[in-house]
C-alpha positions, 0 to 999 in steps of 0.5 A: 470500525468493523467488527467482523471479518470481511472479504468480497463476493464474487471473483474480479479481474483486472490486466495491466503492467509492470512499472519496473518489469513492463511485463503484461500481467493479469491479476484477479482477486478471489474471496478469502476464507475466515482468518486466511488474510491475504494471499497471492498466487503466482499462477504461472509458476509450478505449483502456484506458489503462495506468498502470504501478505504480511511483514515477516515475507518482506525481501526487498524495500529500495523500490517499493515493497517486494514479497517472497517465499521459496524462492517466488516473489511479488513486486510492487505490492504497496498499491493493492494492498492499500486498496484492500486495508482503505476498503476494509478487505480481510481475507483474499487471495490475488492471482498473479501471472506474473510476479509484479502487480500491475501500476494501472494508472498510478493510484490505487483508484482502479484497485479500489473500483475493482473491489467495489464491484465485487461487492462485499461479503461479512464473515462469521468472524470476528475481526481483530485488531492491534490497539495501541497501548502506549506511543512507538517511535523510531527515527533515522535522521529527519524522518520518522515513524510514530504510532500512539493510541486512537479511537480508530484508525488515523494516519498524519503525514508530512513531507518536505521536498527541496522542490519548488512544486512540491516543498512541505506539504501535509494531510490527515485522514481518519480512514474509512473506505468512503474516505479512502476511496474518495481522498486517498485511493487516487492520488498517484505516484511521482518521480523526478524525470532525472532519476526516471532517466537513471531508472531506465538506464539501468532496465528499471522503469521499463512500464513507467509513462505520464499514463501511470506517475506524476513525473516533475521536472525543475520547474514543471509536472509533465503530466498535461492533465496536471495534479488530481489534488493540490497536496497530491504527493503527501497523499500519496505518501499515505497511500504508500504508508497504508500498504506497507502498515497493512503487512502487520496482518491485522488493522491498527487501532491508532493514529500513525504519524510519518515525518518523509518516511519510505518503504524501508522505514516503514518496515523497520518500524513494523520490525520494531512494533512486534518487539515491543508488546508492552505497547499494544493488544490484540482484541476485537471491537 
């Protein structure tokens, strides 16, 4: 694990849309300054509006994780920021046109290419991290959110879908950003054609295609190339948990276990973890 901060090294940019919105949007990273973190600018609104990337600027979770302050957003977030913990980035600053982040194919794979090729620059910094203490659990129903003590970071996900193609499926992964670039980082986002349907019939979805999601019928996957991995849905799910466990503002030092959690568990749970002190620590490594 790093022990001191990192950003990148040059300026990159990438183009894509919206899966909701269907908005072209152009999206550049920036390096960050020591201990800045993440921050996005909406750099077509007056005043370039900036929206730090961390859970207290959380304004809506039921689609996938939306980012505000004064009155600005950010949609769709969790990919990026995936990106950005699996390859160990600290400090950035995201330049938006438009206020959703582009879905590229799905994935979080382009994200982690376009970081790649800025390079990477340390900070004289030292890098801190949340070490877990003792176990945290919440529960809602079936699904749940664990966090206990580890030498790393982990991250153990299960699923169970009542469909033929995609049932109970697991996957654990001790994170480094060789790892997550390779096994993580690919894996892309899947719906069901019945509520893409629904989606679109309520203007939602309006960038969605077999270009950038696993769209899975009764008893097929449309996509003609089919699934990139066999379990490609658990991993996905990992991917979502790594963008949405990296709003705590620092990386966790311990093993995190979700039982078919989403989003908004997710952020319940982050909610939950700075009430509960006695169950961690802030230190460098």
């Amino acid at each position: 694990m790093q022990k001191k901060q990192k950003t990148i090294l040059k300026t990159v940019s990438c183009q894509g849309v919206g899966l909701h919105s269907g908005h072209h949007v152009n999206l550049t990273l920036k390096p960050g300054l020591p201990n800045q973190g993440r921050v996005f600018v909406r750099t077509d609104l007056p005043g370039k509006p900036r929206i730090s990337a961390i859970f207290q600027r959380v304004v809506d979770t039921s689609l996938a994780t939306v980012l505000g302050s004064d009155g600005a957003i950010v949609s769709t977030t969790e990919h990026l920021m995936a990106a950005l913990t699996g390859m160990g980035i600290d400090n950035i600053i995201i330049e938006m046109d438009d206020y959703e982040v582009p879905i590229m194919d799905g994935s979080a794979a382009r994200f982690s290419n376009l970081i790649e090729s800025a390079g990477e620059f340390f900070l004289d910094s030292p890098k801190f991290y949340f070490v877990i203490k003792t176990p945290l659990e919440i529960t809602e129903g079936d699904k749940s959110v664990h966090l206990e003590p580890y030498n790393g970071f982990k991250i153990s996900c299960t699923i169970d879908f009542d469909h033929p193609l995609i049932g109970y499926q697991e996957h654990t992964l001790d994170v480094t950003p060789d790892r997550f670039a390779s096994e993580i980082a690919p894996a892309r986002t899947f719906g069901f054609l019945h509520e893409l349907d629904m989606m679109r019939h309520f203007g939602l979805a309006k960038g969605g295609s077999l270009d950038n999601a696993i769209v899975v019928d009764q008893n097929k996957i449309l996509n003609e190339d089919g699934l990139r991995f066999e379990n490609e849905f658990v991993r996905h799910k990992i991917l979502d948990c790594m963008g949405d466990f990296s709003l705590l503002g620092m990386p966790v030092c311990g093993h995190i276990r979700i039982h078919k959690s989403g989003h908004a568990l997710h952020h319940k749970f982050l909610e939950t973890f700075f009430t509960r002190k006695d169950c961690w620590k802030t230190e460098t490594l």
